[in-house]
PDB file of N, CA, C and O in Angstrom:
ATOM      1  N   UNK A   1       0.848  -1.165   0.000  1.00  0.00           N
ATOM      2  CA  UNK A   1       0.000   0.000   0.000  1.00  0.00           C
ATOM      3  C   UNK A   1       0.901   1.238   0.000  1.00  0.00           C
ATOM      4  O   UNK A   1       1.949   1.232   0.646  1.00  0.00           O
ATOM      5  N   UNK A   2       0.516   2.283  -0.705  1.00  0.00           N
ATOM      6  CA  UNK A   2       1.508   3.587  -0.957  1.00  0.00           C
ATOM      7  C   UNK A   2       1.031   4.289  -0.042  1.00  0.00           C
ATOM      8  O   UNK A   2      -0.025   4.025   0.534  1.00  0.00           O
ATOM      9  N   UNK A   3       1.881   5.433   0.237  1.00  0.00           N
ATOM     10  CA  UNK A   3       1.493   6.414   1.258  1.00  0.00           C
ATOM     11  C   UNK A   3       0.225   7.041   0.866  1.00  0.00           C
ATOM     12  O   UNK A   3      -0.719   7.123   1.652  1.00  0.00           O
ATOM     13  N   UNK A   4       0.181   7.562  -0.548  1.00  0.00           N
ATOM     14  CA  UNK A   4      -1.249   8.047  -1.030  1.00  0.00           C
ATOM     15  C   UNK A   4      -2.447   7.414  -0.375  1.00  0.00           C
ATOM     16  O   UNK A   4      -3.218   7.966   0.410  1.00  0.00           O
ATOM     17  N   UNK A   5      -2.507   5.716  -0.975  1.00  0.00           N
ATOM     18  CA  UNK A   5      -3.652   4.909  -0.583  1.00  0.00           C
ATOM     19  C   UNK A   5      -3.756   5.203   1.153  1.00  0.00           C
ATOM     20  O   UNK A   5      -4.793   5.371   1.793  1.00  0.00           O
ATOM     21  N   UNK A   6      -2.597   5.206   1.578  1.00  0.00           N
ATOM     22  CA  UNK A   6      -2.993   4.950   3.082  1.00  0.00           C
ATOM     23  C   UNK A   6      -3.869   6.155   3.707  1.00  0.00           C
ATOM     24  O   UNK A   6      -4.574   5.998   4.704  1.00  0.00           O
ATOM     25  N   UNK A   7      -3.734   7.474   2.953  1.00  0.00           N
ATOM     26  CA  UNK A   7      -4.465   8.590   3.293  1.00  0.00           C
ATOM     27  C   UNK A   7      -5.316   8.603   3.071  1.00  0.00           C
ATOM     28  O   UNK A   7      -5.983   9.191   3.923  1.00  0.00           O
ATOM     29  N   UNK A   8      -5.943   8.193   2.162  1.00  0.00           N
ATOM     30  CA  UNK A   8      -7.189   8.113   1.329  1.00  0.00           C
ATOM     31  C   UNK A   8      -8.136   6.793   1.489  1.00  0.00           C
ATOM     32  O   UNK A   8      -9.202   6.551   0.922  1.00  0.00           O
ATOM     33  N   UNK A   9      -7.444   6.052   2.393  1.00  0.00           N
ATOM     34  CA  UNK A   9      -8.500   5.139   2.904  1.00  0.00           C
ATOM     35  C   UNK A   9      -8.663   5.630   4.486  1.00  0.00           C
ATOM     36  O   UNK A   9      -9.833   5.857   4.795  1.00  0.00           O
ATOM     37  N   UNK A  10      -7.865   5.793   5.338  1.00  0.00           N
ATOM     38  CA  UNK A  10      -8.117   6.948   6.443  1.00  0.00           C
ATOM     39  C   UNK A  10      -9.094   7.778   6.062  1.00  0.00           C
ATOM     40  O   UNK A  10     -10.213   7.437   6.443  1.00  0.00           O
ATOM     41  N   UNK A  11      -9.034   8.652   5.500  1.00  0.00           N
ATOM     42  CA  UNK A  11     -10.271   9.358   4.957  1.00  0.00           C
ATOM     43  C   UNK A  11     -11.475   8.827   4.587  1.00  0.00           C
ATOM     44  O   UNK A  11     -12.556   9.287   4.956  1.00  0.00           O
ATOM     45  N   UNK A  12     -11.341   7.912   3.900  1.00  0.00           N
ATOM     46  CA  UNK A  12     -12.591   7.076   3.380  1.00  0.00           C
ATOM     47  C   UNK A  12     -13.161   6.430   4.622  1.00  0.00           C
ATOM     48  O   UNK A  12     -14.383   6.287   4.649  1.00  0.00           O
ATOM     49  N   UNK A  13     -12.260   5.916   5.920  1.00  0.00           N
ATOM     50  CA  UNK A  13     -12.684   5.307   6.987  1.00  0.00           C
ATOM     51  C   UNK A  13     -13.311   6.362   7.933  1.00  0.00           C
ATOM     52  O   UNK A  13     -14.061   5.743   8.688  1.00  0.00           O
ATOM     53  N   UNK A  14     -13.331   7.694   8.224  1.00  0.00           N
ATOM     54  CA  UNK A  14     -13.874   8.151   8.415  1.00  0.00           C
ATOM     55  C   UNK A  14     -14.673   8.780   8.323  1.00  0.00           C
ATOM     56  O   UNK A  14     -15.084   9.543   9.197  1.00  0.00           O
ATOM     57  N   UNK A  15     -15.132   8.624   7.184  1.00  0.00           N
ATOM     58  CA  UNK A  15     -16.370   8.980   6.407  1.00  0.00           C
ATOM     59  C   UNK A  15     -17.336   8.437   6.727  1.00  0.00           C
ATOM     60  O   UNK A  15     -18.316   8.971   7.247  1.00  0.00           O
ATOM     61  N   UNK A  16     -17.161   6.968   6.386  1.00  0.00           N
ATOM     62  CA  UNK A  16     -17.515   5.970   6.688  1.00  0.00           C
ATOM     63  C   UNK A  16     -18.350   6.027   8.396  1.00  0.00           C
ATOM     64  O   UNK A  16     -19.539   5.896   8.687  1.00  0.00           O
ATOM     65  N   UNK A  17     -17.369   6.229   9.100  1.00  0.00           N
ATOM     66  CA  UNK A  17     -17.719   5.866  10.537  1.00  0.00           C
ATOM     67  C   UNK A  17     -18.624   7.289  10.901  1.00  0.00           C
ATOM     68  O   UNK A  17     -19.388   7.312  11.867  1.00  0.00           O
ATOM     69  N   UNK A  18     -18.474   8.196  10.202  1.00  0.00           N
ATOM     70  CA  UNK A  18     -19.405   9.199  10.459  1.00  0.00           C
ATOM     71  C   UNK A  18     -20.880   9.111  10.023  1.00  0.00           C
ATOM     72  O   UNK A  18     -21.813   9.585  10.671  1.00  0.00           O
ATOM     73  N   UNK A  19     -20.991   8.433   8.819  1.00  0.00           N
ATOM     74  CA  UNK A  19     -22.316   8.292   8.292  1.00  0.00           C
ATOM     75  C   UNK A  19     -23.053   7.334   8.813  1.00  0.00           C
ATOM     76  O   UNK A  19     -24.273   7.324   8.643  1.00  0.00           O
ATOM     77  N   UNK A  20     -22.346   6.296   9.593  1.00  0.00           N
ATOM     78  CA  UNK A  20     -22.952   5.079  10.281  1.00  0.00           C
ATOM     79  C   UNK A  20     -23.580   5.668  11.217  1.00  0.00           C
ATOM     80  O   UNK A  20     -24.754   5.380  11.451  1.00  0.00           O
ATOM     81  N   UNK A  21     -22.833   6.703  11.999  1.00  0.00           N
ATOM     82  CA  UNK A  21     -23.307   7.191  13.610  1.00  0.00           C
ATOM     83  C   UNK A  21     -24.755   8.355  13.200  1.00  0.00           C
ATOM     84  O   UNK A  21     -25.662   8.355  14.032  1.00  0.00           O
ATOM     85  N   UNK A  22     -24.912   9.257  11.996  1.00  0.00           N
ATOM     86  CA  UNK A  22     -25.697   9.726  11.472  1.00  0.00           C
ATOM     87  C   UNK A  22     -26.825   8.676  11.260  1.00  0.00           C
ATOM     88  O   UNK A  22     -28.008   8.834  11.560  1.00  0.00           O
ATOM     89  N   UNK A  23     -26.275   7.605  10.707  1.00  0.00           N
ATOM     90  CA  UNK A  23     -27.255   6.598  10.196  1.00  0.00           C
ATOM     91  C   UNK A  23     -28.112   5.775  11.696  1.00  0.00           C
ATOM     92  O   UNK A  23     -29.304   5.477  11.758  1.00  0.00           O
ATOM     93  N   UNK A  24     -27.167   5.589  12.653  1.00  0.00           N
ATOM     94  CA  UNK A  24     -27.569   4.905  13.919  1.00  0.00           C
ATOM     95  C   UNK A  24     -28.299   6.337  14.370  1.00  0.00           C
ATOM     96  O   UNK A  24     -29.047   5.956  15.270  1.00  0.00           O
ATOM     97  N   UNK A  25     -28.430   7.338  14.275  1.00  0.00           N
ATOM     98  CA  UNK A  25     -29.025   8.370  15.077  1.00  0.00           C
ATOM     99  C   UNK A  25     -30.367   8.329  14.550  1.00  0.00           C
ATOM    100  O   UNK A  25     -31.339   7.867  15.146  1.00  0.00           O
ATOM    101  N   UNK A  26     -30.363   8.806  13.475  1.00  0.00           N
ATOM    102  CA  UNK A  26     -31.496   8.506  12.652  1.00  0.00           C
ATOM    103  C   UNK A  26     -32.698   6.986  12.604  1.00  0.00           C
ATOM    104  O   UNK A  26     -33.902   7.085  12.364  1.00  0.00           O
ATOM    105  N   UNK A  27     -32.085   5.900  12.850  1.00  0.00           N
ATOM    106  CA  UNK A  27     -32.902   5.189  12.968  1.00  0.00           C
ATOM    107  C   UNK A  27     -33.740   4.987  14.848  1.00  0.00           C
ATOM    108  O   UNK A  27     -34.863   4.544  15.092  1.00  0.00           O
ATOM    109  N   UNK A  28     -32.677   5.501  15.862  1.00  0.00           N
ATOM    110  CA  UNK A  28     -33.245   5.812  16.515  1.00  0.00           C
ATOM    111  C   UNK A  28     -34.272   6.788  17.087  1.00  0.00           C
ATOM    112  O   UNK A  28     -34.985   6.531  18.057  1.00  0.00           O
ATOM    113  N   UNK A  29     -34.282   8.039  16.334  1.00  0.00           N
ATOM    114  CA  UNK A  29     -35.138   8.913  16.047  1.00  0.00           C
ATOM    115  C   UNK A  29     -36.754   8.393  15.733  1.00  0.00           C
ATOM    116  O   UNK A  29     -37.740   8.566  16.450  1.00  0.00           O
ATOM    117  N   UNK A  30     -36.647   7.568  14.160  1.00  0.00           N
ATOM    118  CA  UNK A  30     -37.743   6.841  13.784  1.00  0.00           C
ATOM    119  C   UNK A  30     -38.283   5.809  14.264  1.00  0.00           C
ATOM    120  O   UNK A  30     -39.323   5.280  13.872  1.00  0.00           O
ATOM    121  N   UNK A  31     -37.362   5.371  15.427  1.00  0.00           N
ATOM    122  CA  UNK A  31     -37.949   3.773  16.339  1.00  0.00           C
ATOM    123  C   UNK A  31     -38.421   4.755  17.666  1.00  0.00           C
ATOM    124  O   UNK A  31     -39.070   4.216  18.562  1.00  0.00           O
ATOM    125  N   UNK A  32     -38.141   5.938  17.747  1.00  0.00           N
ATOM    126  CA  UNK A  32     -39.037   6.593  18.963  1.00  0.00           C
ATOM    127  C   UNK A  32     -40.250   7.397  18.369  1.00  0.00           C
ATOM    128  O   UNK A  32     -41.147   7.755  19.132  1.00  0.00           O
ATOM    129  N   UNK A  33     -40.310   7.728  16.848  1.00  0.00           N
ATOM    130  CA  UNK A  33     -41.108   8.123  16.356  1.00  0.00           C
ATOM    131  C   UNK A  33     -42.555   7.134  16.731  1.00  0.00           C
ATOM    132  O   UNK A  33     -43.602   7.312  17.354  1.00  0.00           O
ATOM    133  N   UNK A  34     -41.897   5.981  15.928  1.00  0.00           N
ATOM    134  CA  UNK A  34     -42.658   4.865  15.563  1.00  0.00           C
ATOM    135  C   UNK A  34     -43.181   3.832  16.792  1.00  0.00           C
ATOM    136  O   UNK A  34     -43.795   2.788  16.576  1.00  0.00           O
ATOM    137  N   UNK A  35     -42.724   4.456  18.432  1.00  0.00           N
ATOM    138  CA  UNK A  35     -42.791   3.802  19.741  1.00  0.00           C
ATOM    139  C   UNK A  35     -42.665   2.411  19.645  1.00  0.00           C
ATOM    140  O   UNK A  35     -43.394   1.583  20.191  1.00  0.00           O
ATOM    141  N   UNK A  36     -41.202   2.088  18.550  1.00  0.00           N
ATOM    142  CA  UNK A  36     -40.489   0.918  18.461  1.00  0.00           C
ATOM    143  C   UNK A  36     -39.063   0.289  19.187  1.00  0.00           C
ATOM    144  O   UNK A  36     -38.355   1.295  19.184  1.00  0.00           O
ATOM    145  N   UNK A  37     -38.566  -0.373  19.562  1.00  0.00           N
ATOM    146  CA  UNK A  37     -37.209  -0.644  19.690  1.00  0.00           C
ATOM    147  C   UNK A  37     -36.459  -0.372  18.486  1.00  0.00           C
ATOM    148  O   UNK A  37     -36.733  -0.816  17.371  1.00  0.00           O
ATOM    149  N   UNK A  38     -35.562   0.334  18.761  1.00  0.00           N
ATOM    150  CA  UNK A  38     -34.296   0.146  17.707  1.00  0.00           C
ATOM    151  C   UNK A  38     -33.725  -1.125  17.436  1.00  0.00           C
ATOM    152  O   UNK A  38     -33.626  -1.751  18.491  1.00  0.00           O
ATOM    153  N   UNK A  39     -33.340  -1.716  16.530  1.00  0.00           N
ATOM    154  CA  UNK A  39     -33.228  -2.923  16.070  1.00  0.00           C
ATOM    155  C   UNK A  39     -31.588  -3.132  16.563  1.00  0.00           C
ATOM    156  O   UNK A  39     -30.747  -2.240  16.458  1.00  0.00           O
ATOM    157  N   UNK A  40     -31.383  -4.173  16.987  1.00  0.00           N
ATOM    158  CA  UNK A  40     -30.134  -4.649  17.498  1.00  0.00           C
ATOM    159  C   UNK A  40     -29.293  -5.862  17.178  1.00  0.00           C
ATOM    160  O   UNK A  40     -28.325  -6.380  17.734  1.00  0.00           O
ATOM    161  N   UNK A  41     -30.132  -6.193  15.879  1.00  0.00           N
ATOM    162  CA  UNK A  41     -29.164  -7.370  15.141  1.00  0.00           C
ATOM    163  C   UNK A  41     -29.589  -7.262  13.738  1.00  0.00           C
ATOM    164  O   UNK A  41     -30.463  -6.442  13.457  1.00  0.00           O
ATOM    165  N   UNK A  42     -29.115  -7.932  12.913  1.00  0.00           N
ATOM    166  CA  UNK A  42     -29.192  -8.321  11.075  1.00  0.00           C
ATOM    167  C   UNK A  42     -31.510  -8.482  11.250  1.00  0.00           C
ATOM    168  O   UNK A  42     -32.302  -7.612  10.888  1.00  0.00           O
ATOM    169  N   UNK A  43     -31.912 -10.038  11.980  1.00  0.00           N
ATOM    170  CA  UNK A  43     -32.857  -9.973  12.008  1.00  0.00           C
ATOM    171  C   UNK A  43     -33.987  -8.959  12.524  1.00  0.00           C
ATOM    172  O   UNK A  43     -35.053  -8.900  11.911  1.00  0.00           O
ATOM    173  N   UNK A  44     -33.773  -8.233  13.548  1.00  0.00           N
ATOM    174  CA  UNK A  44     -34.109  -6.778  14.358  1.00  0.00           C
ATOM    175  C   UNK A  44     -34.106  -5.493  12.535  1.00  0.00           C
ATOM    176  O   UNK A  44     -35.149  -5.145  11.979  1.00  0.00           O
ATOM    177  N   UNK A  45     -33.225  -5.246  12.236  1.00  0.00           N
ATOM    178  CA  UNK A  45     -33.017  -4.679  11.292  1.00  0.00           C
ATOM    179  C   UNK A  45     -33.807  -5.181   9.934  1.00  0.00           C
ATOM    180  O   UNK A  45     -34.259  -4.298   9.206  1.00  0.00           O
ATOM    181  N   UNK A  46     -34.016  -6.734   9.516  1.00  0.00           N
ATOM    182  CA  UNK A  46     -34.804  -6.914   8.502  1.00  0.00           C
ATOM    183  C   UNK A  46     -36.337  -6.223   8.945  1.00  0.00           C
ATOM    184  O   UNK A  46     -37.093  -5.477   8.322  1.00  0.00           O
ATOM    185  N   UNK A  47     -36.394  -6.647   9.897  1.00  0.00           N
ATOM    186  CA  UNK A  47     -38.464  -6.138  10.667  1.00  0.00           C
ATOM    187  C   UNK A  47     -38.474  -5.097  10.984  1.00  0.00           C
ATOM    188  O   UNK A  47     -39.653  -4.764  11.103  1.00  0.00           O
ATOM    189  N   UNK A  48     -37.615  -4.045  11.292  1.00  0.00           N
ATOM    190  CA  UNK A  48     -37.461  -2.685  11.114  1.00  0.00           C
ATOM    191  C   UNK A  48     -37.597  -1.700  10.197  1.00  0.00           C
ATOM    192  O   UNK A  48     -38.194  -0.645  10.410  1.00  0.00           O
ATOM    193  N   UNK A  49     -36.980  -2.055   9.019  1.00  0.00           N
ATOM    194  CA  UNK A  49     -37.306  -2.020   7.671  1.00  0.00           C
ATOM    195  C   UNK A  49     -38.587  -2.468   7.233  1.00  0.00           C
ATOM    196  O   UNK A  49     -39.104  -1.947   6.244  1.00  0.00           O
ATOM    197  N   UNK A  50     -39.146  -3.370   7.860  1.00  0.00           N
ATOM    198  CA  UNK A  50     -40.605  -3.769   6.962  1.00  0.00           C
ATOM    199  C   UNK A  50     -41.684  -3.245   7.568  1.00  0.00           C
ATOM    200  O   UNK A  50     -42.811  -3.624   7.249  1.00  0.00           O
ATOM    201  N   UNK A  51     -41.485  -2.319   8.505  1.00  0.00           N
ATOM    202  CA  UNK A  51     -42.131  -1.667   9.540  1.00  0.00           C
ATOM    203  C   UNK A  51     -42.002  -0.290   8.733  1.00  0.00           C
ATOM    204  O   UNK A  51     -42.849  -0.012   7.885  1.00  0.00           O
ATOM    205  N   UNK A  52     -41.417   0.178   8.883  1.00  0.00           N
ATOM    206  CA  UNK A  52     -40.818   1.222   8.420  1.00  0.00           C
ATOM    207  C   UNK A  52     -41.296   1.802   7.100  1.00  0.00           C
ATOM    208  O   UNK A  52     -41.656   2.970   6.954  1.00  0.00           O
ATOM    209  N   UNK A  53     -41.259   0.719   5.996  1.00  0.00           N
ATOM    210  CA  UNK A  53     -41.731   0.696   4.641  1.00  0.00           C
ATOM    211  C   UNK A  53     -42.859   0.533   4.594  1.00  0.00           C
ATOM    212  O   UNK A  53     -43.442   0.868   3.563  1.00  0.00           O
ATOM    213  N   UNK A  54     -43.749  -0.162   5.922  1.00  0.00           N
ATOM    214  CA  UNK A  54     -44.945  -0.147   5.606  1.00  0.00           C
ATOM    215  C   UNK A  54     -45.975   0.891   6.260  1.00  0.00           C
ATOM    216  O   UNK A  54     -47.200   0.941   6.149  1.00  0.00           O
ATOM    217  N   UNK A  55     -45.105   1.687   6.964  1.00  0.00           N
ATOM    218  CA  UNK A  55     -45.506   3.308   7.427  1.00  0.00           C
ATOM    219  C   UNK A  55     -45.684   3.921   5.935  1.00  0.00           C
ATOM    220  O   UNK A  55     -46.694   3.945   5.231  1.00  0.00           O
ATOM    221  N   UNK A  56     -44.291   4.441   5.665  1.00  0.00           N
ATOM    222  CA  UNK A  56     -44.200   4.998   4.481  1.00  0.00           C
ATOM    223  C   UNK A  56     -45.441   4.722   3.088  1.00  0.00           C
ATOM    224  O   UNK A  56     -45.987   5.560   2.370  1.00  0.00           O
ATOM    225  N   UNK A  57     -45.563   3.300   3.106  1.00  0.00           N
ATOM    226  CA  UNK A  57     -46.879   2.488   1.823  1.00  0.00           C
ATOM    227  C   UNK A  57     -48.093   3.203   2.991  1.00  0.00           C
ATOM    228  O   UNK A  57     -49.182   3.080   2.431  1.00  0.00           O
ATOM    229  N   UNK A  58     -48.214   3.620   3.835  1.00  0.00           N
ATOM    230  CA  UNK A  58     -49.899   3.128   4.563  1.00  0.00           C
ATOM    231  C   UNK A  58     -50.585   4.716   3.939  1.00  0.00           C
ATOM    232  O   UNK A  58     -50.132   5.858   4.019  1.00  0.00           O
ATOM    233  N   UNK A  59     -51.867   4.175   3.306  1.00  0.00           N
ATOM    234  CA  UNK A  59     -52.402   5.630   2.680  1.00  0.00           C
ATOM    235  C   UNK A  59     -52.680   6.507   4.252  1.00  0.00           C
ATOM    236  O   UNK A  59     -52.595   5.953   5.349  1.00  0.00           O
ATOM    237  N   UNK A  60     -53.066   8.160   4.014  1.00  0.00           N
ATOM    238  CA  UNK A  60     -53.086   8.996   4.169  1.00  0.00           C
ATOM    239  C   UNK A  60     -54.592   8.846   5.302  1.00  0.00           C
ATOM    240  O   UNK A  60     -55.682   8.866   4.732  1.00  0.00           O
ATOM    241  N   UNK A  61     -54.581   8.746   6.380  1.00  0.00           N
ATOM    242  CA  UNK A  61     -55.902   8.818   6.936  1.00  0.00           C
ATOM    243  C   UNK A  61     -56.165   9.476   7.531  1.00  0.00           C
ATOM    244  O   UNK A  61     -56.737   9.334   8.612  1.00  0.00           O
ATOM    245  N   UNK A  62     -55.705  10.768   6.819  1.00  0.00           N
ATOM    246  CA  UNK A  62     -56.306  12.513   7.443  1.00  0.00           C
ATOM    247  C   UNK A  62     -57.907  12.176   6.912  1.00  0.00           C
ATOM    248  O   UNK A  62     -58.319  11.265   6.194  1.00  0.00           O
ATOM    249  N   UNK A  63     -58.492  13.102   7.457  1.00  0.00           N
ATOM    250  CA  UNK A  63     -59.930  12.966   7.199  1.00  0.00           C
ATOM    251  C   UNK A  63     -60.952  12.054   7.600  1.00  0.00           C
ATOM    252  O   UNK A  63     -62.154  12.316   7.552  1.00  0.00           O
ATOM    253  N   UNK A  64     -60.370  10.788   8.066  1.00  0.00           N
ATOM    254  CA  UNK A  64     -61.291   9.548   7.986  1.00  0.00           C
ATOM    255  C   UNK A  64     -61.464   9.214   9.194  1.00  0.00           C
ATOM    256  O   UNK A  64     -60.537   8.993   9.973  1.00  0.00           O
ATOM    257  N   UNK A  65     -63.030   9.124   9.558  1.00  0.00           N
ATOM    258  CA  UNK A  65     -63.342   8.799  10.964  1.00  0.00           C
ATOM    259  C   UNK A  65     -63.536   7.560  11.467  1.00  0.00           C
ATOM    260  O   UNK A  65     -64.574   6.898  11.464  1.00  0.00           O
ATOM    261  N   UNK A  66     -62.111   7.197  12.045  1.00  0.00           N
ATOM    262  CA  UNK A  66     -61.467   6.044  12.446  1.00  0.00           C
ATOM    263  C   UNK A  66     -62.815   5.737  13.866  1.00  0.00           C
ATOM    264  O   UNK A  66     -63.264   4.592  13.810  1.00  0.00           O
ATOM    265  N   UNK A  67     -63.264   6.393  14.724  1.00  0.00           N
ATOM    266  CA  UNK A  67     -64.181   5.670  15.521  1.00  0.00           C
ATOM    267  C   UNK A  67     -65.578   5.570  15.218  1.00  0.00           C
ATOM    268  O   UNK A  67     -66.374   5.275  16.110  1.00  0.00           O
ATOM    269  N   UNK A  68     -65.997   5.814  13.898  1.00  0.00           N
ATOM    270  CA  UNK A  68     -67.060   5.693  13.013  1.00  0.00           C
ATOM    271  C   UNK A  68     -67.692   4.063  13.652  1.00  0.00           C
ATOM    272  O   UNK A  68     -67.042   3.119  14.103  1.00  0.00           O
ATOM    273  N   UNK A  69     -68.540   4.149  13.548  1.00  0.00           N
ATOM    274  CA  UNK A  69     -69.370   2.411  13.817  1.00  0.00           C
ATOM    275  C   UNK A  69     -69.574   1.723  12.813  1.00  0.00           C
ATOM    276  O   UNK A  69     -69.773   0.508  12.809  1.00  0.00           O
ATOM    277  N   UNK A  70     -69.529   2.647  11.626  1.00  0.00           N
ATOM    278  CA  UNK A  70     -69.540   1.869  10.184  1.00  0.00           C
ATOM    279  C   UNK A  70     -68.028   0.804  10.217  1.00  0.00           C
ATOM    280  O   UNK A  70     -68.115  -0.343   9.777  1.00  0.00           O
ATOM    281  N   UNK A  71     -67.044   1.195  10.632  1.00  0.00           N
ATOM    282  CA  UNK A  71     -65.959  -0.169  10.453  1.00  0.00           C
ATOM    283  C   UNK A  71     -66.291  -1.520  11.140  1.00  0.00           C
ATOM    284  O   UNK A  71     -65.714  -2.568  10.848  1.00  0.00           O
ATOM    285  N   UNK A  72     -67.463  -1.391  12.263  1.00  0.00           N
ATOM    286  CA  UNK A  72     -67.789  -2.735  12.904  1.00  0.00           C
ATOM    287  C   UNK A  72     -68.800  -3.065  12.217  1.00  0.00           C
ATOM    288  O   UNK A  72     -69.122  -4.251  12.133  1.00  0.00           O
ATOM    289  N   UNK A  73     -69.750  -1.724  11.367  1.00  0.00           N
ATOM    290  CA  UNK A  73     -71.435  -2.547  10.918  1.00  0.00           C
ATOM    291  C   UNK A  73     -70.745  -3.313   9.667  1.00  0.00           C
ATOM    292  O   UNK A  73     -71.444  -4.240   9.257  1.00  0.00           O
ATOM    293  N   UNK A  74     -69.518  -3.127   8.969  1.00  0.00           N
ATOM    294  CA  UNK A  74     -69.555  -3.251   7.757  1.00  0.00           C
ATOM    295  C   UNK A  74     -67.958  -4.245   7.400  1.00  0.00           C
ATOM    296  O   UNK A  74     -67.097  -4.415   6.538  1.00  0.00           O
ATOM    297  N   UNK A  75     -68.457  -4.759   9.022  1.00  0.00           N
ATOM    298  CA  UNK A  75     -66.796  -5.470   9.069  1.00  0.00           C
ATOM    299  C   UNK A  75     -66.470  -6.433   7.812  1.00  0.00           C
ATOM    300  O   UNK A  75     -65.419  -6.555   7.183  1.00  0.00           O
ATOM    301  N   UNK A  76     -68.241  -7.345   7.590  1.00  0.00           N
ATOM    302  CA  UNK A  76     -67.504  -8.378   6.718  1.00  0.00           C
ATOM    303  C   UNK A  76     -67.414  -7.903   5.401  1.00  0.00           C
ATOM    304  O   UNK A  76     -66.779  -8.496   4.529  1.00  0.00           O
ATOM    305  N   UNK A  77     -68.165  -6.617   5.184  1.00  0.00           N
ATOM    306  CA  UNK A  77     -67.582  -6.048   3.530  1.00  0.00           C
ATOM    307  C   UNK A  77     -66.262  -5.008   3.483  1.00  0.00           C
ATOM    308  O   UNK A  77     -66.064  -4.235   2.545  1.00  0.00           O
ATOM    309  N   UNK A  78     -65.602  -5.098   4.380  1.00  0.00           N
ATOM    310  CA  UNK A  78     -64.051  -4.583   4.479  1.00  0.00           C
ATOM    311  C   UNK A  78     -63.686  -6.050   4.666  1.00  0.00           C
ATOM    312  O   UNK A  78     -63.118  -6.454   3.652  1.00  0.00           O
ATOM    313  N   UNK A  79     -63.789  -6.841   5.450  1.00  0.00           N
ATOM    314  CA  UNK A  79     -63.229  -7.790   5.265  1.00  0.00           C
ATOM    315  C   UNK A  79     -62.918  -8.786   3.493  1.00  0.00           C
ATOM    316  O   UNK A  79     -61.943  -9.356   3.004  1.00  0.00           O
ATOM    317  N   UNK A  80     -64.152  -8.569   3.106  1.00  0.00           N
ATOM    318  CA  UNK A  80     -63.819  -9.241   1.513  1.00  0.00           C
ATOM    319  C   UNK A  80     -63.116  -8.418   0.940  1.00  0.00           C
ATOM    320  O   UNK A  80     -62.079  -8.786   0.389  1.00  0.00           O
ATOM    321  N   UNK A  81     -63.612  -6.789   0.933  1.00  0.00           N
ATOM    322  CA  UNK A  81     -62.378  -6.056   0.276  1.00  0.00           C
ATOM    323  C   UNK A  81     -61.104  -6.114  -0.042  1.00  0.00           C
ATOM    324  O   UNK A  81     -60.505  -6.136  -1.117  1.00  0.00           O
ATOM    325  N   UNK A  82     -60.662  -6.143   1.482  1.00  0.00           N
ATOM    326  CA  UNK A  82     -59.340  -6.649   2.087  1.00  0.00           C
ATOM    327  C   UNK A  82     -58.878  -7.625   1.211  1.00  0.00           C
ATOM    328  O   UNK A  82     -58.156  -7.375   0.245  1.00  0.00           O
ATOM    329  N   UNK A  83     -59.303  -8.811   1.547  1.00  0.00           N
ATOM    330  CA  UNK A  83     -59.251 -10.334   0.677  1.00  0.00           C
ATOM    331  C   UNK A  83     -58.792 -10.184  -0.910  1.00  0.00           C
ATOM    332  O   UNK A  83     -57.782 -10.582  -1.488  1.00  0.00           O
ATOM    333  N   UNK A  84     -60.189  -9.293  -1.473  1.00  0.00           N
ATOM    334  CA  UNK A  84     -59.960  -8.792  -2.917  1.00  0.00           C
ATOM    335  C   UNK A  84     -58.501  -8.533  -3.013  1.00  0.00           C
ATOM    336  O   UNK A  84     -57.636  -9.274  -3.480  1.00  0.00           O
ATOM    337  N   UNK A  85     -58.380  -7.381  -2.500  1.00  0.00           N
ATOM    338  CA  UNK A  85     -57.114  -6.866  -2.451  1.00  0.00           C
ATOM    339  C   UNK A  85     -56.024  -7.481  -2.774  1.00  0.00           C
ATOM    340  O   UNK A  85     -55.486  -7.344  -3.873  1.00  0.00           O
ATOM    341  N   UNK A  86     -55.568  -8.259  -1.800  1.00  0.00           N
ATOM    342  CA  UNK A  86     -54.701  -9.121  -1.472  1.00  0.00           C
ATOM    343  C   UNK A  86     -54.514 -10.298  -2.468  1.00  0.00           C
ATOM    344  O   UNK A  86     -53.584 -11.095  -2.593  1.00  0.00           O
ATOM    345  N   UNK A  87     -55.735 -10.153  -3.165  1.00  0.00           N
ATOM    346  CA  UNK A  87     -55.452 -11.228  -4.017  1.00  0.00           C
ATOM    347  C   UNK A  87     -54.561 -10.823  -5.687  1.00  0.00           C
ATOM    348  O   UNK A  87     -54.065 -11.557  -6.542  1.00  0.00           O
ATOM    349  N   UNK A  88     -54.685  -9.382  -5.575  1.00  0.00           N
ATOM    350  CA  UNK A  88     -53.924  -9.054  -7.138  1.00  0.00           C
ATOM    351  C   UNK A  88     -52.508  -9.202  -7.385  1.00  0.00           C
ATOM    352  O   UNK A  88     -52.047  -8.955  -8.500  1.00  0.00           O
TER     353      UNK A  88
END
């Protein structure tokens, strides 16, 4: 390794170790957002992510009156909906 490389991976290593600690800050941010644990292994981190992504996918439910009685009168035609859905 030349003196060049050796500077320039020093550099690159701290780059590196800076964006991780940005990156670890940040996901703790969104696991207190999300009143989750921060993920603490490879598997913790796959379900974190699928959590995460499925915030991001979930439509918009400004407006919609979530304690409405229509979601219990009309459970089993959300329920086939659902089903529909799921099936494309």
């Amino acid at each position: 390794m030349l003196p060049s490389d050796h500077d320039r991976l020093k550099t690159n290593i701290a780059e590196t170790i800076r964006n991780f600690h940005t990156l670890q800050e940040a996901v703790s941010n969104l696991a207190q957002m999300l009143n989750i644990q921060a993920p603490s292994d490879v598997h913790e981190r796959e379900k974190f992510h699928k959590t995460a992504q499925r915030v991001v996918n979930a439509p918009n439910l400004r407006g919609v009156d979530l304690k409405s009685d229509g979601w219990i009168e009309r459970r089993e035609d959300l329920a086939d909906l659902l089903d529909a859905g799921s099936q494309l």
